[in-house]
MIMIPA-736937 format. One record per atom (N, C-alpha, C): residue number from 1; x negated, y, z negated; residue in one letter; chain; atom name. Coordinates in steps of 0.05 Angstrom, whole numbers, plus 5000, padded with zeros to 4 digits. Layout:
N
{nr:NUM; xx:X; yy:Y; zz:Z; rest:A; kette:A; atom:CA}
...
***
This chain:
114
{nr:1; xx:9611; yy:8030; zz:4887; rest:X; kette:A; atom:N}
{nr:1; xx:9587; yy:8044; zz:4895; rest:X; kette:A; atom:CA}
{nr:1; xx:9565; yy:8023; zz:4899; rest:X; kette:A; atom:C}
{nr:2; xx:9552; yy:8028; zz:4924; rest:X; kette:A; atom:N}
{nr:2; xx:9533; yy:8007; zz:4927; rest:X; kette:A; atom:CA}
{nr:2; xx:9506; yy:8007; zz:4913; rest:X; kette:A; atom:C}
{nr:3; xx:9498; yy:8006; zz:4902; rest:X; kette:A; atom:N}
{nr:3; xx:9463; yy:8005; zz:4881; rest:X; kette:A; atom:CA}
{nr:3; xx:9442; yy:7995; zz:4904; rest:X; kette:A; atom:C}
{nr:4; xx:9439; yy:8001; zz:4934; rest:X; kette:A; atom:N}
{nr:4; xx:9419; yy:7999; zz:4943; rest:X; kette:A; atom:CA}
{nr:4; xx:9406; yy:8013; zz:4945; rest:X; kette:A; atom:C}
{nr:5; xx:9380; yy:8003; zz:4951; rest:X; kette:A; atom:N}
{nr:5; xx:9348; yy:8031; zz:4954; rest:X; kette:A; atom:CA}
{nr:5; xx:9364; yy:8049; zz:4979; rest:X; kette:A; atom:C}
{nr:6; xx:9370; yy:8029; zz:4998; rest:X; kette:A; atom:N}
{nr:6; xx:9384; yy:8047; zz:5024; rest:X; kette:A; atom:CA}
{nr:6; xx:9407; yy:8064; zz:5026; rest:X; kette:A; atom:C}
{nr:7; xx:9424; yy:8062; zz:4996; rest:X; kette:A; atom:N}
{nr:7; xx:9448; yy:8073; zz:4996; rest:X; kette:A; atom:CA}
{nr:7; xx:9452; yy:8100; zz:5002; rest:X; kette:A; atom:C}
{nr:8; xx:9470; yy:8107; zz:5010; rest:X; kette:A; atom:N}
{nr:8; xx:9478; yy:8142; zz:5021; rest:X; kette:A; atom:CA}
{nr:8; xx:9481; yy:8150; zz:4991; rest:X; kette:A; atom:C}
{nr:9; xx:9487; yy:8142; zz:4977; rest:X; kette:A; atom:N}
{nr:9; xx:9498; yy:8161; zz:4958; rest:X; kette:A; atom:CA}
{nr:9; xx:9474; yy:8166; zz:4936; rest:X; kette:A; atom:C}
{nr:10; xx:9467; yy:8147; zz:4935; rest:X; kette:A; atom:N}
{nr:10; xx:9429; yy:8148; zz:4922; rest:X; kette:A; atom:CA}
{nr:10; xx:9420; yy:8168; zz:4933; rest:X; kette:A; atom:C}
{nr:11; xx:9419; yy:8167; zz:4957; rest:X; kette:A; atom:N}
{nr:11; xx:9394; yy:8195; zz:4979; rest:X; kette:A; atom:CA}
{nr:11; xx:9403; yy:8215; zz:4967; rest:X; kette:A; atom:C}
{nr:12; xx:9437; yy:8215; zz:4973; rest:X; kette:A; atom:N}
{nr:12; xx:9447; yy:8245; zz:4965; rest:X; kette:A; atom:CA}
{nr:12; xx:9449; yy:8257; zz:4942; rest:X; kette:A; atom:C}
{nr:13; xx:9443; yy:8239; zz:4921; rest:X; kette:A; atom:N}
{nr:13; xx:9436; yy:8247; zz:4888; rest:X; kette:A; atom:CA}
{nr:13; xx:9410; yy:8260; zz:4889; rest:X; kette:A; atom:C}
{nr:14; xx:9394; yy:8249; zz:4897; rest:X; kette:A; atom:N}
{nr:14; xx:9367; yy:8260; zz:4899; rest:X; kette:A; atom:CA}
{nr:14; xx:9361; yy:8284; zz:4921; rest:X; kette:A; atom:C}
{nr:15; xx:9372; yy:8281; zz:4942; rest:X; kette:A; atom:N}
{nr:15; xx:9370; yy:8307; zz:4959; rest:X; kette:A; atom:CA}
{nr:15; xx:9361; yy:8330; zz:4946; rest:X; kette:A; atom:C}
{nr:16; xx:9378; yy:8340; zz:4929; rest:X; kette:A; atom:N}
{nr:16; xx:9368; yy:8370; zz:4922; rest:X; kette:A; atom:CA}
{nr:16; xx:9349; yy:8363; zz:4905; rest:X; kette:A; atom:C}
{nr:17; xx:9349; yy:8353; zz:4893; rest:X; kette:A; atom:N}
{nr:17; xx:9325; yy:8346; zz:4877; rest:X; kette:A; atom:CA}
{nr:17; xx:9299; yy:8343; zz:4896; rest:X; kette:A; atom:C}
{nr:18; xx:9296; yy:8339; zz:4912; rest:X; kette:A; atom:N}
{nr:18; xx:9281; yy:8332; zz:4929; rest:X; kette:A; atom:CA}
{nr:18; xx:9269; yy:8361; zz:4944; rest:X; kette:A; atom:C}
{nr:19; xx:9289; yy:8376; zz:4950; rest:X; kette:A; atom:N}
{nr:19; xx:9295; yy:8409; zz:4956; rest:X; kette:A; atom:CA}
{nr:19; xx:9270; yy:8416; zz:4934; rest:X; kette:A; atom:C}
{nr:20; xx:9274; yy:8418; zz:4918; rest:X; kette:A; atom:N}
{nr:20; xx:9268; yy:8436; zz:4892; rest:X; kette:A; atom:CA}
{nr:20; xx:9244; yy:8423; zz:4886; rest:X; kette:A; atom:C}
{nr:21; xx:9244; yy:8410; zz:4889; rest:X; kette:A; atom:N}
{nr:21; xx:9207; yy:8394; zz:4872; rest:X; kette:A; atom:CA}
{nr:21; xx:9196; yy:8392; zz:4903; rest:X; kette:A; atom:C}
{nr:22; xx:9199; yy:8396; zz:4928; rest:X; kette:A; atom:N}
{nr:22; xx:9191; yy:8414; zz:4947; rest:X; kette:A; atom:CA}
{nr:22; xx:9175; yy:8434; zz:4941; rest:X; kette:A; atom:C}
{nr:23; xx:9193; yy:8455; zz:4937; rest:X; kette:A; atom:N}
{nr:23; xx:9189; yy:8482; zz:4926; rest:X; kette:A; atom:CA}
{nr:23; xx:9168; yy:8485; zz:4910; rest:X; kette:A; atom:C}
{nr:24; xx:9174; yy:8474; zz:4884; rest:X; kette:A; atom:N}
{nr:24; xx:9160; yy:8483; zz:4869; rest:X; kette:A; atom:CA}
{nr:24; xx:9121; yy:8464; zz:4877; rest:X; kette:A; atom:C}
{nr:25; xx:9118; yy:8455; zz:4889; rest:X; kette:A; atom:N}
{nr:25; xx:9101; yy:8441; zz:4898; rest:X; kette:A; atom:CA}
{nr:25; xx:9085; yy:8456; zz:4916; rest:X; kette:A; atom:C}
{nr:26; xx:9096; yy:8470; zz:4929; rest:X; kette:A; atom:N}
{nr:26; xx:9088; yy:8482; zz:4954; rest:X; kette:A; atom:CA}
{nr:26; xx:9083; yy:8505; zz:4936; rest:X; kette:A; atom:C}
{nr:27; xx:9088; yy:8518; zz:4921; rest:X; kette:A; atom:N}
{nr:27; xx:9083; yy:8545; zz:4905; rest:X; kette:A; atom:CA}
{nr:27; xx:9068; yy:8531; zz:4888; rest:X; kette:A; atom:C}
{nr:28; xx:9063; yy:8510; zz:4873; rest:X; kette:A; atom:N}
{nr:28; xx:9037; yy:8498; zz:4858; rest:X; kette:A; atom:CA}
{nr:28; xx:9007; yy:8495; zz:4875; rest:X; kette:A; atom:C}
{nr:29; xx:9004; yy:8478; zz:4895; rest:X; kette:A; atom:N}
{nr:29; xx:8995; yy:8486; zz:4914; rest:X; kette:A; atom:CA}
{nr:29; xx:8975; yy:8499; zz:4929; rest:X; kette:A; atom:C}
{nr:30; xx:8997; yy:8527; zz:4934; rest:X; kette:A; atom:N}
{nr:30; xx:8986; yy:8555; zz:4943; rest:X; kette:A; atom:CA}
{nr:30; xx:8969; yy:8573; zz:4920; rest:X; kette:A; atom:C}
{nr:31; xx:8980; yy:8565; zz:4895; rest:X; kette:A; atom:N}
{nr:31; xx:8963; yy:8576; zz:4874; rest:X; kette:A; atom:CA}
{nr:31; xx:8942; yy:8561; zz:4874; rest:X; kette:A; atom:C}
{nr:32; xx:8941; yy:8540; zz:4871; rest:X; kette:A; atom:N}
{nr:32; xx:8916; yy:8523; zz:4867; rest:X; kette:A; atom:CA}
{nr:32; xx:8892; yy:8525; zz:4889; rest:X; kette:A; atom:C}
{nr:33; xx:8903; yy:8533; zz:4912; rest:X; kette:A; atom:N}
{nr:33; xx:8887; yy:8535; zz:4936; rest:X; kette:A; atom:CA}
{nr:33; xx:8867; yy:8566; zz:4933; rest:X; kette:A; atom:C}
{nr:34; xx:8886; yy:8582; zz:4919; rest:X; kette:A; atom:N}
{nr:34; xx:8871; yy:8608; zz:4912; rest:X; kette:A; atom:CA}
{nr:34; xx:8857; yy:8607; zz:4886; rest:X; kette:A; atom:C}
{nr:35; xx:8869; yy:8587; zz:4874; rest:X; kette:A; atom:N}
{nr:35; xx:8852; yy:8585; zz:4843; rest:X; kette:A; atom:CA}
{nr:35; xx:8821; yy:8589; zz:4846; rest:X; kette:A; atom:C}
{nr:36; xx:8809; yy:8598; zz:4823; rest:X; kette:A; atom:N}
{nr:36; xx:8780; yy:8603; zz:4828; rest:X; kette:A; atom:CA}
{nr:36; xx:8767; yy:8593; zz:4797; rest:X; kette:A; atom:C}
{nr:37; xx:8748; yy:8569; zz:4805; rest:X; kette:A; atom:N}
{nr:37; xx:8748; yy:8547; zz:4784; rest:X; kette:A; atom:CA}
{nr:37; xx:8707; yy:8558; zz:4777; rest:X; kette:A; atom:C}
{nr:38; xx:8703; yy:8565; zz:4750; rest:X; kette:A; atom:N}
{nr:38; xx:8680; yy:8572; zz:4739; rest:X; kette:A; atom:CA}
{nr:38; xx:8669; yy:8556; zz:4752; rest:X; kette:A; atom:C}
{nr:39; xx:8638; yy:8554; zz:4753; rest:X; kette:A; atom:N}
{nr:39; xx:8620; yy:8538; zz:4761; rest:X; kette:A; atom:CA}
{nr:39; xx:8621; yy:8527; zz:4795; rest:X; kette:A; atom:C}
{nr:40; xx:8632; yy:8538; zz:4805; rest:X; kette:A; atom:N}
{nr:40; xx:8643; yy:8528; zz:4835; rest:X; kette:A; atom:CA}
{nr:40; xx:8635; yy:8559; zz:4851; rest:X; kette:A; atom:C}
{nr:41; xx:8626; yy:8560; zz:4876; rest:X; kette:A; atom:N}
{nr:41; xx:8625; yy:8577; zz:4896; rest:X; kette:A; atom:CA}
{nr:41; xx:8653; yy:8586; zz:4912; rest:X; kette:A; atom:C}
{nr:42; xx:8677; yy:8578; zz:4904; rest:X; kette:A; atom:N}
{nr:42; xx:8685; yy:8568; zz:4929; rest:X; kette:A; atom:CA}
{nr:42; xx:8726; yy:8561; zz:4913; rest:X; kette:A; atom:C}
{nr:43; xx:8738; yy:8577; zz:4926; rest:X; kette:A; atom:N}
{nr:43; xx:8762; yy:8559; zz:4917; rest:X; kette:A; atom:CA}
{nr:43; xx:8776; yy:8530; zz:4924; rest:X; kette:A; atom:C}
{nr:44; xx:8794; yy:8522; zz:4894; rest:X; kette:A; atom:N}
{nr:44; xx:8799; yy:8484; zz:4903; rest:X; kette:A; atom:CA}
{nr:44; xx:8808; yy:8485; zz:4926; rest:X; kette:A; atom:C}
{nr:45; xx:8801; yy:8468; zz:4947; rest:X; kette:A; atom:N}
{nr:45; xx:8800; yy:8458; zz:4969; rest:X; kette:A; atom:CA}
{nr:45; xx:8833; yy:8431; zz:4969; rest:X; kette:A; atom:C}
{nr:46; xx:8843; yy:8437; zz:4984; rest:X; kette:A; atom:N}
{nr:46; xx:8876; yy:8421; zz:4984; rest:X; kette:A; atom:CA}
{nr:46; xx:8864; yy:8387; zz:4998; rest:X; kette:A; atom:C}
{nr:47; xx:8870; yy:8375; zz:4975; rest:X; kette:A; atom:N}
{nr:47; xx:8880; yy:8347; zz:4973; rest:X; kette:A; atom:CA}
{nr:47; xx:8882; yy:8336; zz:5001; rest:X; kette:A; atom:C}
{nr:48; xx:8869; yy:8322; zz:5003; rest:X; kette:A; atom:N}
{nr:48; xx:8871; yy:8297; zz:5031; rest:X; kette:A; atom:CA}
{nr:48; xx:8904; yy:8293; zz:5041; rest:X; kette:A; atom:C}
{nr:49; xx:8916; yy:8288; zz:5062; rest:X; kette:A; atom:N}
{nr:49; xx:8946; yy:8275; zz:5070; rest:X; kette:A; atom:CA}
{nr:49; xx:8948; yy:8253; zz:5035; rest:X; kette:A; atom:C}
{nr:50; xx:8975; yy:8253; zz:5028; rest:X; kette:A; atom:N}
{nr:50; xx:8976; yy:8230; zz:5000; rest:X; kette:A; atom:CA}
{nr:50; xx:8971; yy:8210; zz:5016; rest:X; kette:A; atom:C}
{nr:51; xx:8953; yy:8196; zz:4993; rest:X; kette:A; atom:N}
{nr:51; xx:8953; yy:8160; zz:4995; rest:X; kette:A; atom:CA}
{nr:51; xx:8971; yy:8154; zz:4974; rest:X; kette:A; atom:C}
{nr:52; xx:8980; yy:8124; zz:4976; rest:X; kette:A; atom:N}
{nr:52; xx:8988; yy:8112; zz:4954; rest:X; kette:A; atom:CA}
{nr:52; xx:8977; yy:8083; zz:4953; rest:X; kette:A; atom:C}
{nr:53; xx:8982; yy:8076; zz:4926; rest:X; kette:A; atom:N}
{nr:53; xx:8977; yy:8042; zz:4915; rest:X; kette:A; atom:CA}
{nr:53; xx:9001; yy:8031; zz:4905; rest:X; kette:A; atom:C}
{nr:54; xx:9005; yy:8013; zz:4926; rest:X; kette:A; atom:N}
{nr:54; xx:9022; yy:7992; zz:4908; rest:X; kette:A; atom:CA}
{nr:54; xx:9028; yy:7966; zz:4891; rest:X; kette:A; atom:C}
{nr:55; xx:9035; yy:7960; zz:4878; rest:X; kette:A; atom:N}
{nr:55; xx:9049; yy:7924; zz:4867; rest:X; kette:A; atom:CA}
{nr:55; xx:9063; yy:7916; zz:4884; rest:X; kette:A; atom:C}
{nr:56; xx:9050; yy:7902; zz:4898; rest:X; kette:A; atom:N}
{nr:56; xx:9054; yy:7879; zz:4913; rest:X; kette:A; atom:CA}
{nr:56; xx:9053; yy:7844; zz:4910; rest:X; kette:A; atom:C}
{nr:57; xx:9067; yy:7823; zz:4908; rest:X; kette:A; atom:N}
{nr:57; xx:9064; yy:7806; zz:4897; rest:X; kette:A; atom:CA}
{nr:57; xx:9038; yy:7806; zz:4875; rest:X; kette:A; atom:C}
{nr:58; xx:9045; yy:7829; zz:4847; rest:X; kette:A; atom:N}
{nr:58; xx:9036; yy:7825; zz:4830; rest:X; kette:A; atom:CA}
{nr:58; xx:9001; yy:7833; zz:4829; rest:X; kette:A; atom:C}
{nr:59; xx:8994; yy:7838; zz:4845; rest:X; kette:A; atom:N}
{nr:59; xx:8968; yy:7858; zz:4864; rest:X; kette:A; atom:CA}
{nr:59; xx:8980; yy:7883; zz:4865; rest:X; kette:A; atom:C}
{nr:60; xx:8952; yy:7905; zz:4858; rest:X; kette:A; atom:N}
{nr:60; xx:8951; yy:7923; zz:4871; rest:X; kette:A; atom:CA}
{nr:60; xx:8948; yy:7924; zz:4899; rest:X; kette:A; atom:C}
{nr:61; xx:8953; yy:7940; zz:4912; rest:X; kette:A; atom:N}
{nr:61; xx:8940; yy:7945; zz:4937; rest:X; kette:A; atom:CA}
{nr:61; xx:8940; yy:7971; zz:4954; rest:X; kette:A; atom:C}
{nr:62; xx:8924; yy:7977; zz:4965; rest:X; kette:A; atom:N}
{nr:62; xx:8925; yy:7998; zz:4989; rest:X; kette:A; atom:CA}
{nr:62; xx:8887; yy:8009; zz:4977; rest:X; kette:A; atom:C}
{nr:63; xx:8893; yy:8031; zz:4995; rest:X; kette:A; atom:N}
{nr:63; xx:8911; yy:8065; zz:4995; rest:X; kette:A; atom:CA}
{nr:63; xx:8929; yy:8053; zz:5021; rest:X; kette:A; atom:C}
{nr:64; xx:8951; yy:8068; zz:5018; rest:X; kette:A; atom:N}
{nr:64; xx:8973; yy:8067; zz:5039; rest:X; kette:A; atom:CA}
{nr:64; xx:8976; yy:8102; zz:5052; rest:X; kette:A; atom:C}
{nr:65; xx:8966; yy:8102; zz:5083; rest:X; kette:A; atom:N}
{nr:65; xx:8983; yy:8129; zz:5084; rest:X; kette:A; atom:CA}
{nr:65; xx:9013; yy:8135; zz:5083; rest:X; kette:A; atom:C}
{nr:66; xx:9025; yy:8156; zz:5079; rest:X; kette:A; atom:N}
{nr:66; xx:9057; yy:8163; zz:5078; rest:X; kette:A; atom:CA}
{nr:66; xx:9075; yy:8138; zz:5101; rest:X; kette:A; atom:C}
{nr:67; xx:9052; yy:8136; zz:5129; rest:X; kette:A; atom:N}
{nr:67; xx:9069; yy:8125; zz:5150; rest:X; kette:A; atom:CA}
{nr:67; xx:9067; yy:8095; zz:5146; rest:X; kette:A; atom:C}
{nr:68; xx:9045; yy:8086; zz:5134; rest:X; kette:A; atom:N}
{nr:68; xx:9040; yy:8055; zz:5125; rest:X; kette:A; atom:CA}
{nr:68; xx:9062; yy:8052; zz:5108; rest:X; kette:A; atom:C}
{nr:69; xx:9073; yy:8072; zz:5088; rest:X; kette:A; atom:N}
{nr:69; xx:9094; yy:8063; zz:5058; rest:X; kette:A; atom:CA}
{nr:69; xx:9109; yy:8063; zz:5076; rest:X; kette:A; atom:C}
{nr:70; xx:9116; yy:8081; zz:5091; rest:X; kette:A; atom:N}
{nr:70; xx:9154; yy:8078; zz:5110; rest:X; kette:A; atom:CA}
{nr:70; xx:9146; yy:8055; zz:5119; rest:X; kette:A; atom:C}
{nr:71; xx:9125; yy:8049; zz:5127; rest:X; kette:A; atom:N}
{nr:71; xx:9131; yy:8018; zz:5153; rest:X; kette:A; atom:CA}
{nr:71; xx:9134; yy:7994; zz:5124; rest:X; kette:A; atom:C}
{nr:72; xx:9124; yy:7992; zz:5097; rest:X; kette:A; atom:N}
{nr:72; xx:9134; yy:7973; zz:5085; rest:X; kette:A; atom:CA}
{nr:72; xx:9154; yy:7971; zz:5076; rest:X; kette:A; atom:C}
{nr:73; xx:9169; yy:8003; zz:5072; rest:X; kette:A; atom:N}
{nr:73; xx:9197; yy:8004; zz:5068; rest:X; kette:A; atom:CA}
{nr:73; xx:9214; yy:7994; zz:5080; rest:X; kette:A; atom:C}
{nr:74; xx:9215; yy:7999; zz:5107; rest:X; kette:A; atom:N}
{nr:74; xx:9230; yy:7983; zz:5129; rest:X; kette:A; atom:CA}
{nr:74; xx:9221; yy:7959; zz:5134; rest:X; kette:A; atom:C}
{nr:75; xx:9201; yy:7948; zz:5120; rest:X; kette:A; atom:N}
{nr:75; xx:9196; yy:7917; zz:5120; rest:X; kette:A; atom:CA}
{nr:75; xx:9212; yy:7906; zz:5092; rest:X; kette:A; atom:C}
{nr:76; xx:9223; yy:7926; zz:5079; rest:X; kette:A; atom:N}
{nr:76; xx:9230; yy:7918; zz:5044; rest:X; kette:A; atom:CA}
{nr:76; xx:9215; yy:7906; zz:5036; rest:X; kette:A; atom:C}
{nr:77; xx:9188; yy:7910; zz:5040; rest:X; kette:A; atom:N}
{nr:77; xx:9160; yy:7898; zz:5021; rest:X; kette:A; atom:CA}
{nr:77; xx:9157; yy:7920; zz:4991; rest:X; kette:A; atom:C}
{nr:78; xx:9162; yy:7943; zz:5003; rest:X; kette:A; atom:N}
{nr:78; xx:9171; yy:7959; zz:4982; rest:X; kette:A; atom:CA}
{nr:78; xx:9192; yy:7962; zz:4974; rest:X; kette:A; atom:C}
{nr:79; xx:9211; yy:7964; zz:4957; rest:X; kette:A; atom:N}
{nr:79; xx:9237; yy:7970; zz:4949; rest:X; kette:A; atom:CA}
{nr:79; xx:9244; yy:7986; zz:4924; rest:X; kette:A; atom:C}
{nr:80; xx:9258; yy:7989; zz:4910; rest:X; kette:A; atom:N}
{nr:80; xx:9266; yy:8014; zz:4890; rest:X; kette:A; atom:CA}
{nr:80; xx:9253; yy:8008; zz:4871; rest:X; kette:A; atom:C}
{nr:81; xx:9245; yy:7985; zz:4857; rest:X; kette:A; atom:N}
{nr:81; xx:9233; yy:7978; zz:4840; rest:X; kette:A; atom:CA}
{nr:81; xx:9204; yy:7963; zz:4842; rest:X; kette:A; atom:C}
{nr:82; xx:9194; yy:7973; zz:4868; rest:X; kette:A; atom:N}
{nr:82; xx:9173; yy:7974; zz:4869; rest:X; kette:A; atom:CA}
{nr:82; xx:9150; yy:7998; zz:4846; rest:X; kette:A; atom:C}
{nr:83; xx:9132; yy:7993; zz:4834; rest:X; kette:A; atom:N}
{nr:83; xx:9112; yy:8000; zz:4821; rest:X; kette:A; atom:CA}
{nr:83; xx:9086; yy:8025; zz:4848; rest:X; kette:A; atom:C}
{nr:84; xx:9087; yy:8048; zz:4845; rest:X; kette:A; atom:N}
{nr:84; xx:9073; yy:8062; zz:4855; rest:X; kette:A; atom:CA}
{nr:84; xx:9050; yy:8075; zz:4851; rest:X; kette:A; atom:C}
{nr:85; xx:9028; yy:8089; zz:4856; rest:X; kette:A; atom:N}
{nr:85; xx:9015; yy:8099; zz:4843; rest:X; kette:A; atom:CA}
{nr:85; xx:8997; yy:8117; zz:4860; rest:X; kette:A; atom:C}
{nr:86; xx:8989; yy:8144; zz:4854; rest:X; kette:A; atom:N}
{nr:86; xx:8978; yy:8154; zz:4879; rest:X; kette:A; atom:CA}
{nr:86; xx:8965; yy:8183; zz:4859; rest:X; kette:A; atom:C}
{nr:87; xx:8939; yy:8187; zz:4870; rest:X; kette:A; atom:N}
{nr:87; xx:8926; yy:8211; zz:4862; rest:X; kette:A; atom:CA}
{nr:87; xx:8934; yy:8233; zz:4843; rest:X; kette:A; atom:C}
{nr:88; xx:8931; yy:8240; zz:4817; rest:X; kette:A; atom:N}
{nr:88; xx:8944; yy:8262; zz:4813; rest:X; kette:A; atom:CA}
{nr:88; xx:8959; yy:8247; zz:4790; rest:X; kette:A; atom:C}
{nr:89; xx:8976; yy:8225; zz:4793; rest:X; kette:A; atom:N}
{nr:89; xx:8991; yy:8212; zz:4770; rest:X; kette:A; atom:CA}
{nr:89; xx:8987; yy:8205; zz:4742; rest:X; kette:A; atom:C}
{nr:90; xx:8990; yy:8198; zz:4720; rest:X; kette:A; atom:N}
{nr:90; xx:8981; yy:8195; zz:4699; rest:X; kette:A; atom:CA}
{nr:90; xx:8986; yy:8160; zz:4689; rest:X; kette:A; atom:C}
{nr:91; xx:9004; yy:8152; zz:4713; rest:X; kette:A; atom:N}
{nr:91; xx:9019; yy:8120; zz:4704; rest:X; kette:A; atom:CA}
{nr:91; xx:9033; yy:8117; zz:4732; rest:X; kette:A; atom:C}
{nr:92; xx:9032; yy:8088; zz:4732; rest:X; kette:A; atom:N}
{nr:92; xx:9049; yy:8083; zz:4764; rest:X; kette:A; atom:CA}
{nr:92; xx:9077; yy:8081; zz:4749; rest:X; kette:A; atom:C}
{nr:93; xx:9102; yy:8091; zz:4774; rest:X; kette:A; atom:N}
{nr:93; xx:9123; yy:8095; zz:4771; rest:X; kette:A; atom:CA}
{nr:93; xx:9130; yy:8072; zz:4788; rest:X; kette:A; atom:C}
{nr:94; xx:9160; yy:8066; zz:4787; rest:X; kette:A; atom:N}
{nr:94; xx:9180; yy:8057; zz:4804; rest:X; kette:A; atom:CA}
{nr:94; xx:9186; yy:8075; zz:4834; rest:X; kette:A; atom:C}
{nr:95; xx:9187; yy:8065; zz:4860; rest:X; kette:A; atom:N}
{nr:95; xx:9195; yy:8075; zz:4876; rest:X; kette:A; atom:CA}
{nr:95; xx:9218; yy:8093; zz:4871; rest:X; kette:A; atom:C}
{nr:96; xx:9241; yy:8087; zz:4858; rest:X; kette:A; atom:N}
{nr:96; xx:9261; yy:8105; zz:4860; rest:X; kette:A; atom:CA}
{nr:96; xx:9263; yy:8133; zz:4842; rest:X; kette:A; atom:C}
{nr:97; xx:9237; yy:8136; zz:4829; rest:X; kette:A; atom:N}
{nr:97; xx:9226; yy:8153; zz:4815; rest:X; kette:A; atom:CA}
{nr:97; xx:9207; yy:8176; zz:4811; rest:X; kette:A; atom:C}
{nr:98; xx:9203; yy:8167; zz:4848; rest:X; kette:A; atom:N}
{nr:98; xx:9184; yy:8186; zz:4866; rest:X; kette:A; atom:CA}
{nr:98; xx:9201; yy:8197; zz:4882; rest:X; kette:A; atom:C}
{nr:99; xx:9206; yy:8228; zz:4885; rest:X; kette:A; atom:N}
{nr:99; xx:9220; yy:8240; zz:4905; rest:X; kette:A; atom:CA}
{nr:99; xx:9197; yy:8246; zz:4928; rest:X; kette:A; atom:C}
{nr:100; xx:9172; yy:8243; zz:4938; rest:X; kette:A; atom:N}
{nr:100; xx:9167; yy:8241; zz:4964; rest:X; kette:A; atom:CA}
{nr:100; xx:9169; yy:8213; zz:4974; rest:X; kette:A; atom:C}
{nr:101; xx:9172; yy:8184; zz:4946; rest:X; kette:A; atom:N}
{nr:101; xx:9178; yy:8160; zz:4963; rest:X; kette:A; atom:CA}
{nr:101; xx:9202; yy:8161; zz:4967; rest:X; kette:A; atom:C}
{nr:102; xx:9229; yy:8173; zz:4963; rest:X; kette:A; atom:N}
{nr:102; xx:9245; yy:8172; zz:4969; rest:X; kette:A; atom:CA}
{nr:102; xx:9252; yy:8192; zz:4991; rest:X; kette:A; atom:C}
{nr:103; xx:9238; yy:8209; zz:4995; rest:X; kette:A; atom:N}
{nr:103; xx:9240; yy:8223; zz:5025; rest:X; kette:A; atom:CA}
{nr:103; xx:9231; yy:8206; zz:5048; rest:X; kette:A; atom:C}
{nr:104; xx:9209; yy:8188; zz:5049; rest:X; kette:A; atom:N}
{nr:104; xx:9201; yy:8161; zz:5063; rest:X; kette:A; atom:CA}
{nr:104; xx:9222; yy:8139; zz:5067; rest:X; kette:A; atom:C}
{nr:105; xx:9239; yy:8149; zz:5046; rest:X; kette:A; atom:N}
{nr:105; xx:9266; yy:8122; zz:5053; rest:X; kette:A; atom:CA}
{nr:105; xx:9283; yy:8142; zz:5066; rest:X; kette:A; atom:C}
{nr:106; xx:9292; yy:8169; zz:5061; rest:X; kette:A; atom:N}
{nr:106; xx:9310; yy:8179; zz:5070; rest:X; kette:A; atom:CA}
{nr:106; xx:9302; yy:8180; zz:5109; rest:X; kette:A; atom:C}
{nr:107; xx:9278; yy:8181; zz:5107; rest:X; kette:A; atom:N}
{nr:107; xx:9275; yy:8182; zz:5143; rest:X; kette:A; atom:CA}
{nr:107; xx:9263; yy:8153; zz:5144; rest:X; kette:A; atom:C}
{nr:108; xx:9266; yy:8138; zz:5135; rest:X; kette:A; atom:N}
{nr:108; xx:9257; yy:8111; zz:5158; rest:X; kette:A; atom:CA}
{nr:108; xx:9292; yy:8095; zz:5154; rest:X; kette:A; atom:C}
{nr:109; xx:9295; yy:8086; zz:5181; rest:X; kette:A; atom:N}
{nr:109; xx:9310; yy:8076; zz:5200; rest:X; kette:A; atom:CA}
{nr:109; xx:9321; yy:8049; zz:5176; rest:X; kette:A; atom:C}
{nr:110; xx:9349; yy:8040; zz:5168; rest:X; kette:A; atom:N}
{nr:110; xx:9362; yy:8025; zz:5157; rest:X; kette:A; atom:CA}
{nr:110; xx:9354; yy:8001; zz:5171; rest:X; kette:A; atom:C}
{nr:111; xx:9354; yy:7981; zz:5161; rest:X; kette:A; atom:N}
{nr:111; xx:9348; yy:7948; zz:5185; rest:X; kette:A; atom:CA}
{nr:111; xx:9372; yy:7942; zz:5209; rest:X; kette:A; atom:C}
{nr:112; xx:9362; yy:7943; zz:5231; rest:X; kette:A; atom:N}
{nr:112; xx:9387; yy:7938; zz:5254; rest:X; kette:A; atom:CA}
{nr:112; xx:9401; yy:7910; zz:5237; rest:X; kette:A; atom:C}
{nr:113; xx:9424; yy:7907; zz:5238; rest:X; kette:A; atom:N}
{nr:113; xx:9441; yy:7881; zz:5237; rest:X; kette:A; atom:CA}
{nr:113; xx:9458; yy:7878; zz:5255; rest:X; kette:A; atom:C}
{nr:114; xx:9464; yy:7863; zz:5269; rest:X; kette:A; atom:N}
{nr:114; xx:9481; yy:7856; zz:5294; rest:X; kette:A; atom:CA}
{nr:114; xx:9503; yy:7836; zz:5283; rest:X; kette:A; atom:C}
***
C-alpha cells in the first residue's frame, strides 16, 4: 500500500468521512445562519469563502483561498504533513487531518509524469 498524500486508497478511507462531516456542516451552518444572538439586531451572518494559513519553510503564511491551497498542493509545497490553520480552529492541524484539505487533494490533478 502506497503512504502517499496522492494515494487512491488514502482518498477512499476518507471519502465517507468526508460525506458526513459535509452533512453535518451544512446542518451546523443553516442553524447558525438562523441563530439569533442577544445583543445583535440581526442573525449570524455566514463566514467569508474559507481562508487558510500555512507552515511553510517554517513560516506562517497566507490567508490562502481554497483555489490558492489546491495550486500549492499540486505544487507539493503543501503535502500531508503540512501544518494548517484556518478560522474557527482551536490549533493548526496536519493536512491529512482536514477533510476539506483533503477534498482539495481529492480534485486537484496528480503531477503529469511522462
Amino acid at each position: 500500500m502506497e503512504n502517499s498524500f496522492f494515494s487512491i486508497d488514502r482518498l477512499i478511507e476518507f471519502g465517507m468521512g468526508i460525506a458526513v462531516a459535509q452533512q453535518m456542516v451544512r446542518m451546523m451552518n443553516e442553524t447558525m445562519q438562523n441563530m439569533y444572538v442577544p445583543g445583535t439586531m440581526n442573525p449570524m451572518q455566514p463566514s467569508p469563502n474559507n481562508i487558510y494559513y500555512v507552515i511553510m519553510d517554517g513560516q506562517q503564511s497566507g490567508p490562502y483561498t481554497e483555489s490558492e491551497l489546491a495550486r500549492l498542493i499540486g505544487q507539493k509545497k503543501v503535502t500531508k504533513d503540512t501544518y494548517i490553520w484556518k478560522p474557527g480552529m482551536t490549533d493548526w492541524q496536519t493536512a491529512e487531518r482536514l477533510p476539506d484539505v483533503l477534498r482539495l487533494v481529492a480534485l486537484t490533478p496528480v503531477p503529469f509524469n511522462k
